[in-house]
C-alpha positions as CSV (number, residue, x, y, z in Angstrom):
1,X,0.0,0.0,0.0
2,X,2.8,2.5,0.7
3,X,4.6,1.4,-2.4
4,X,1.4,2.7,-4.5
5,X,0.5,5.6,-2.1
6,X,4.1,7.0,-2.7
7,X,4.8,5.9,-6.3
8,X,1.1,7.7,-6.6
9,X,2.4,10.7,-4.8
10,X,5.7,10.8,-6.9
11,X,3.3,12.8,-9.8
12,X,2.8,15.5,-7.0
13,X,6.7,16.3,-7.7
14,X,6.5,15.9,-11.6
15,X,8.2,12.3,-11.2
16,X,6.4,10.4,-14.1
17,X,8.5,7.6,-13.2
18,X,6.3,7.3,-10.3
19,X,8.6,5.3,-7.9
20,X,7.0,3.8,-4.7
21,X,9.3,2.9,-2.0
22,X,9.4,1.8,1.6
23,X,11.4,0.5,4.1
24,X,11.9,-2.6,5.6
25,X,11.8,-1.4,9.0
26,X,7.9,-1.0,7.9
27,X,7.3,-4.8,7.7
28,X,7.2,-5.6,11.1
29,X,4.3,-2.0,11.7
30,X,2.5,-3.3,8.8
31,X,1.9,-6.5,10.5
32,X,0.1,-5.0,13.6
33,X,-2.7,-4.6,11.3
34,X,-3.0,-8.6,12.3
35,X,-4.2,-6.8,15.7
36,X,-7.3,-5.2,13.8
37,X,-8.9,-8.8,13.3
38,X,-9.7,-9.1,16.8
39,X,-11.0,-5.7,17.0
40,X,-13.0,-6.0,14.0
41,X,-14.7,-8.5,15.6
42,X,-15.6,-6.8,18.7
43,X,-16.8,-3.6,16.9
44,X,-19.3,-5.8,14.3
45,X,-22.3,-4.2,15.8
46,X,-20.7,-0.6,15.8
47,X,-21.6,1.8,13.2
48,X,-19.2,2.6,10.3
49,X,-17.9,5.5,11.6
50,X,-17.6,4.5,15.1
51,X,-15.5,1.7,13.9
52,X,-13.4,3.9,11.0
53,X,-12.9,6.3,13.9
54,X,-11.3,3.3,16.4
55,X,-9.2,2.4,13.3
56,X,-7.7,4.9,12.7
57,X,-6.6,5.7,16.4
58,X,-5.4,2.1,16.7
59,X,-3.0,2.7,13.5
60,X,-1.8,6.7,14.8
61,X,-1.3,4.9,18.1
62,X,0.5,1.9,16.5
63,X,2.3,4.8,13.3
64,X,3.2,6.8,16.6
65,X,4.7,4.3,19.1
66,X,6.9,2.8,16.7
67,X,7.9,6.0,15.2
68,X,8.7,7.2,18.2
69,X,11.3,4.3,19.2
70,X,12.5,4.5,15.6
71,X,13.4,7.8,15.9
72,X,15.0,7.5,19.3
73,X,17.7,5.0,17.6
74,X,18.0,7.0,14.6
75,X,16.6,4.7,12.5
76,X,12.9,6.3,11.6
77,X,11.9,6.0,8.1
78,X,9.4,8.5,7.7
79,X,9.8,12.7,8.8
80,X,6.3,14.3,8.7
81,X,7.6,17.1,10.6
82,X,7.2,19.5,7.9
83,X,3.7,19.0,7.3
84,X,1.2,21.0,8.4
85,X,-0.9,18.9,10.9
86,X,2.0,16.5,12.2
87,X,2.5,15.9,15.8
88,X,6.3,15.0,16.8
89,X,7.2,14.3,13.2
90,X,5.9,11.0,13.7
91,X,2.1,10.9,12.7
92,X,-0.2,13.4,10.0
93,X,-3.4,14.1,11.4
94,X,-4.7,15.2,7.9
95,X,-4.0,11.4,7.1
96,X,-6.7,10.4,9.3
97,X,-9.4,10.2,6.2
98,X,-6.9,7.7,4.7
99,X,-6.3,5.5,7.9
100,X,-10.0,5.5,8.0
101,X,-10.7,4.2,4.7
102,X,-7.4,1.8,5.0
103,X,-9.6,0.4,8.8
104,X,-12.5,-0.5,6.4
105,X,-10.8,-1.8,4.1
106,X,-8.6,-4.3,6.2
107,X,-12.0,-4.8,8.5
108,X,-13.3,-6.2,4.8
109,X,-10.3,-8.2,3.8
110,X,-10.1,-9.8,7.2
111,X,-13.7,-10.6,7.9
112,X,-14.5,-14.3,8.8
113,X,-18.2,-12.9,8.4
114,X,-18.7,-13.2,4.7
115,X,-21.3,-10.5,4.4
């Protein structure tokens, strides 16, 4: 997903080439999302947004944390601290539409419940 987001993104800077890249160090964050299937679960009966909403705090809290110990070894991939709505450099509030979609979307691709 962050491979397309920045390769997407690339265009912004007049990069036709439109080159996606991550780090490894993200493999190990990405697979907290496993975390969301037992939370999905739980929030079945809750309304979309209510659910969105707890998404996206569980990945800004997960997107955060690990940021944060990143960055205290030098070794953080991302630097959001020149964006507008950032807090520490480590999470974009004006994300928060994107984590909420991405919740839904893994809530859908991990559903046992095939409704």
């Amino acid at each position: 997903m962050e491979v397309v987001f920045t390769g997407i993104h690339s265009i912004a800077r007049h990069d036709l080439k439109m080159m996606g890249q991550t780090s490894i160090l993200m493999f190990p964050i990405y697979g907290a999302a496993a975390f969301l299937g037992p939370i999905s679960s739980r929030l079945k009966n809750y309304h979309v947004w209510i659910r969105g909403i707890i998404y996206t705090c569980c990945i800004f809290t997960v997107e955060y944390f690990s940021g944060m110990l990143l960055k205290k070894n030098q070794m953080c991939p991302w630097d959001y601290s020149k964006a507008k709505f950032n807090i520490h450099g480590l999470i974009r509030l004006d994300y928060a539409p994107l984590w909420f979609t991405a919740g839904l979307i893994f809530e859908k691709i991990i559903s046992t419940d095939n409704t």
